[in-house]
N, C-alpha and C positions, 0 to 999 in steps of 0.2 A: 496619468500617474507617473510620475517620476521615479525609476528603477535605477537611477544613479546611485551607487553605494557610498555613504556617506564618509569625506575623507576623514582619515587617522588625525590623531592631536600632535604635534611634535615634542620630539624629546625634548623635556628642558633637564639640564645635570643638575644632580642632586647639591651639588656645592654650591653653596650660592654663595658665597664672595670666591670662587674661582669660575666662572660662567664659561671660558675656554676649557677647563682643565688641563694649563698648561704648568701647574706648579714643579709638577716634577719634573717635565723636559726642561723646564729653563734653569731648574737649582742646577739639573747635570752640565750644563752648557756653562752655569757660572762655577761649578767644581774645575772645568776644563780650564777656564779664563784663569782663576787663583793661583791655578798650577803654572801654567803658561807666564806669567807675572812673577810668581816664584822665581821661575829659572829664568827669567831676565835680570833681576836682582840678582842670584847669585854670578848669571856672565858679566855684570855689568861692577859687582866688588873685584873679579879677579882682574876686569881689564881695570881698574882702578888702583890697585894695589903694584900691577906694573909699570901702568905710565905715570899717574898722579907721585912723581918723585920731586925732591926738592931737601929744603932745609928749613928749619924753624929758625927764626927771628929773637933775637933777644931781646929787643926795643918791646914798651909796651904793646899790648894790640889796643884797638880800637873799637867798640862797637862798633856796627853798621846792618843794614838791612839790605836784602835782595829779594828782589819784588817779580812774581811770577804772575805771568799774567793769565788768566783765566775766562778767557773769552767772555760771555755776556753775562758770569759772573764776576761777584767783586772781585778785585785782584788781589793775593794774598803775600802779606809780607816774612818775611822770615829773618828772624833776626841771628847777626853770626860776629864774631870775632874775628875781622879785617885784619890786613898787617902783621898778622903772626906766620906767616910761612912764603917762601918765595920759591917758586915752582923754577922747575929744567925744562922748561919745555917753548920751540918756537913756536913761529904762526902755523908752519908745515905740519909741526906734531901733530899741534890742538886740531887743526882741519883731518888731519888722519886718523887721532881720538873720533874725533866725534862721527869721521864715516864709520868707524867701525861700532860705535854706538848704534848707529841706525841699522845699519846689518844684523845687530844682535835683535832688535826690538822688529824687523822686519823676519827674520828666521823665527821667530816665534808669534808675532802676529800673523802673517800674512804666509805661513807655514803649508805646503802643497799647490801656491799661488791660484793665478786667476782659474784655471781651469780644475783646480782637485783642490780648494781653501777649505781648511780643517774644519770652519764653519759649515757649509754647505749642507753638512750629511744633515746636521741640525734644522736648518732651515728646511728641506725637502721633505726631512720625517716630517714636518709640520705641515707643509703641504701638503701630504698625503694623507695625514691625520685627516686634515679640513674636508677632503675630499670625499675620506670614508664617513664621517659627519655628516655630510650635506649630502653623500647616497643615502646612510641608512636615515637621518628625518624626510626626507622626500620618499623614499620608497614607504615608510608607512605612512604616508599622508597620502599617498595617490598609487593606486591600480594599476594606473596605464605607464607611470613613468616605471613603477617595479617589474611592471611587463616590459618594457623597453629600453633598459638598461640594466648595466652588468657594472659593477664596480672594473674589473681587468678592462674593459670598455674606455672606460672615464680614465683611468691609470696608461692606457695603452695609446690613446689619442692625441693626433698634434698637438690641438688647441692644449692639453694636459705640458706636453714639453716645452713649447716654447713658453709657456708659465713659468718652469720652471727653470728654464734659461735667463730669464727677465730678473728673477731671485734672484739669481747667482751672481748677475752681472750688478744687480746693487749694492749686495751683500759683500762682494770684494771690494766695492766703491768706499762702503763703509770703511771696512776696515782698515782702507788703505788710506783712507782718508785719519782713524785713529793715532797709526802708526808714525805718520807722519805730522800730526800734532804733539803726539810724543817726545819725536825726535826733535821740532822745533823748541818743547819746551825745557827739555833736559841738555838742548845745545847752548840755549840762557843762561840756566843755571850754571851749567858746568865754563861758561865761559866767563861769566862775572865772575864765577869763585876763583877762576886763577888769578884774571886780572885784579882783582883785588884781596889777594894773598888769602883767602879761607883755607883754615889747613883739609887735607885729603878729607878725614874724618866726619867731619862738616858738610863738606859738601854730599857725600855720600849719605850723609842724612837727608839730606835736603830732596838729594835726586830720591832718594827712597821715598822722599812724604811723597815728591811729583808723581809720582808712579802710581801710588794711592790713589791719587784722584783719577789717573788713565786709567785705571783697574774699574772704579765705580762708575766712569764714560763709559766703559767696556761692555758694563754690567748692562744698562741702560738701552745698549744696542742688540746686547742681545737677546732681552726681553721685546723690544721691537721687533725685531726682525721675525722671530719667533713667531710672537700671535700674532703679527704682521700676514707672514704665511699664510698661517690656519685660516684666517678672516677671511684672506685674499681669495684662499678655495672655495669656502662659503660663497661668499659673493659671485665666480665666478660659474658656479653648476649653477645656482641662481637662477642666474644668467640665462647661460646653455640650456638648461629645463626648459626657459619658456620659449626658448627659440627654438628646440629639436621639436618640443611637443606641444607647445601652444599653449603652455599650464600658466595660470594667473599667479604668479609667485611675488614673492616681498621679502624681506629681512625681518624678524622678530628682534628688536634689539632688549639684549639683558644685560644690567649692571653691575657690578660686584657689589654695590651699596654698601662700600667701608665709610669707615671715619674720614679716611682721606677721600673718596672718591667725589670727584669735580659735580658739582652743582648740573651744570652746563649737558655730563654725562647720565647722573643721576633722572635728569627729567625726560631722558628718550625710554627707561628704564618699560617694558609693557609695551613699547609702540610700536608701529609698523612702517617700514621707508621701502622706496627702493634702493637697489642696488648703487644707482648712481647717483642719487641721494649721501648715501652711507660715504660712498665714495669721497664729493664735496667734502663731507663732512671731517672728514679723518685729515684732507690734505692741508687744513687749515687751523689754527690759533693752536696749533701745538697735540691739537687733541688723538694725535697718533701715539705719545709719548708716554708714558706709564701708565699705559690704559689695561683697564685690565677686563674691561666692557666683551662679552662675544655679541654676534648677529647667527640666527639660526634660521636655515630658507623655511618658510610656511606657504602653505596654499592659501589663497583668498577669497572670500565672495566677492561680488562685484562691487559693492562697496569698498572694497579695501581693507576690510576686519579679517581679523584670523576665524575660522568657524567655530573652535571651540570658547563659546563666549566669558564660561565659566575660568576659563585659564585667562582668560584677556581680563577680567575682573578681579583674578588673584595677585597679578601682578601689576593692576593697578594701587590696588592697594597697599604692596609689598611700596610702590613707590611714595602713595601718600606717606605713612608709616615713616618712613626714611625720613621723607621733608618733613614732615613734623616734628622728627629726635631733634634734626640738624638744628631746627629752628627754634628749639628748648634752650 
């Protein structure tokens, strides 16, 4: 007779189009950004208002457009009145403008730099989120791992740090990678506008729209980076569970099943991977990128099924359900 007690079901959250529940740490992180963009815009009018000097043109002006480009999307044009202003300014200035452009957008991006980036505390709560995640559904799925693990354990352990090192070192990679797509793009603008006479105004539009769109890059990374994190912990106690204790474990993956959510994500929606499975899976066709998909560790029979059949049949369904709307 088998005196094995049978394991717990794992938690699934109650939101189901947020399966991380990372709604609200990421709004707080894009409250930060908005702000952060703010006061680049306002450093970036006053340096404007000092250097950007010259004289207005009496001659008519000309239409013309100046065309920014936008990496692997379209490039966008913007249309300006040419010829109306001629700027005081030499090659030296404009080269001194423009470092001092990058300085501004790097003091506020890249703010406590590589080793204290304003980002990070972000990114680590998420880590650590994921961590307390993947203790408490493992501890009530199994006896022996709740016997043999402590959360301060998991949080206090190498393998736990240099995790969390790896974060940090991508995380400023990102940003710094941001920053100076920025600067590249706002050294464009602002250097067509003088060369061809847009008066200050103008331009200062223009760089204001560019900003916009670094704002909604901005946004994008740090929704990655974010549930980036949390996953990464999941995945990694995972992991460590079946190595410290020998436990058969796997990934439940759950979908947010929006209007938007990818086809591609929708159909893992109920199943079961491993870990480096899931892994593959993220580092290619983009599918790391506004994903809003969590993975939650479960125990396995030797089959490979989650034990509680009736939850593996609820979210089967939840997934038919889904493909059926989509395909209405």
């Amino acid at each position: 007779m088998n005196n094995q007690p049978k394991p717990g079901s794992p938690i699934i959250p109650r939101n189901k189009v947020d399966p991380t529940q990372s709604y609200r740490a990421v709004n707080r992180m894009y409250r930060d950004i908005e702000q952060r963009y703010y006061d680049i815009k306002v450093a970036l009018k006053q340096l404007f208002d000092m250097r950007l000097t010259g004289r207005e043109r009496a001659s008519n002006s000309m239409y013309g457009y100046i065309l920014a480009r936008n990496g692997n999307h379209p490039d966008t044009l913007y249309q300006v009145n040419a010829g109306t202003y001629i700027y005081d300014m030499t090659a030296a200035q404009l080269a001194d403008l423009l470092q001092v452009v990058q300085t501004i957008l790097d003091d506020h991006l890249l703010e406590g730099g590589s080793q204290n980036l304003w980002a990070l505390d972000y990114v680590a709560a998420e880590y650590q989120r994921g961590t307390l995640n993947a203790y408490t559904n493992l501890s009530v799925q199994s006896p022996i791992y709740a016997s043999q693990t402590t959360l301060q354990q998991l949080l206090s352990s190498p393998a736990y740090q240099n995790q969390i090192a790896s974060a940090f070192v991508s995380t400023y990679s990102d940003w710094k990678l941001e920053s100076d797509k920025a600067r590249g793009d706002l050294a464009n603008i602002i250097a067509d506008s003088i060369g061809r006479g847009v008066n200050p105004r103008e331009t200062a539009s223009i760089v204001s729209k560019r900003l916009d769109v670094s704002i909604s890059r901005a946004k994008s990374i740090a929704q990655t980076e974010q549930v980036g994190a949390l996953r990464e912990a999941n995945w990694n106690e995972t992991d460590w569970a079946s190595e410290r204790l020998g436990l058969n474990t796997g990934l439940l993956h759950l979908s947010a099943l929006k209007p938007t959510t990818r086809q591609t994500h929708a159909f893992w929606h109920g199943k079961v991977r491993t870990v480096a499975a899931v892994r593959e899976w993220y580092a290619v066709n983009g599918n790391k990128y506004h994903c809003y998909c969590g993975q939650i560790p479960v125990l396995l029979n030797d089959d490979g099924s989650i034990f509680n059949k009736g939850l593996a049949d609820k979210l089967a369904a939840e997934r038919k359900q889904w493909t059926t709307k989509e395909a209405a």
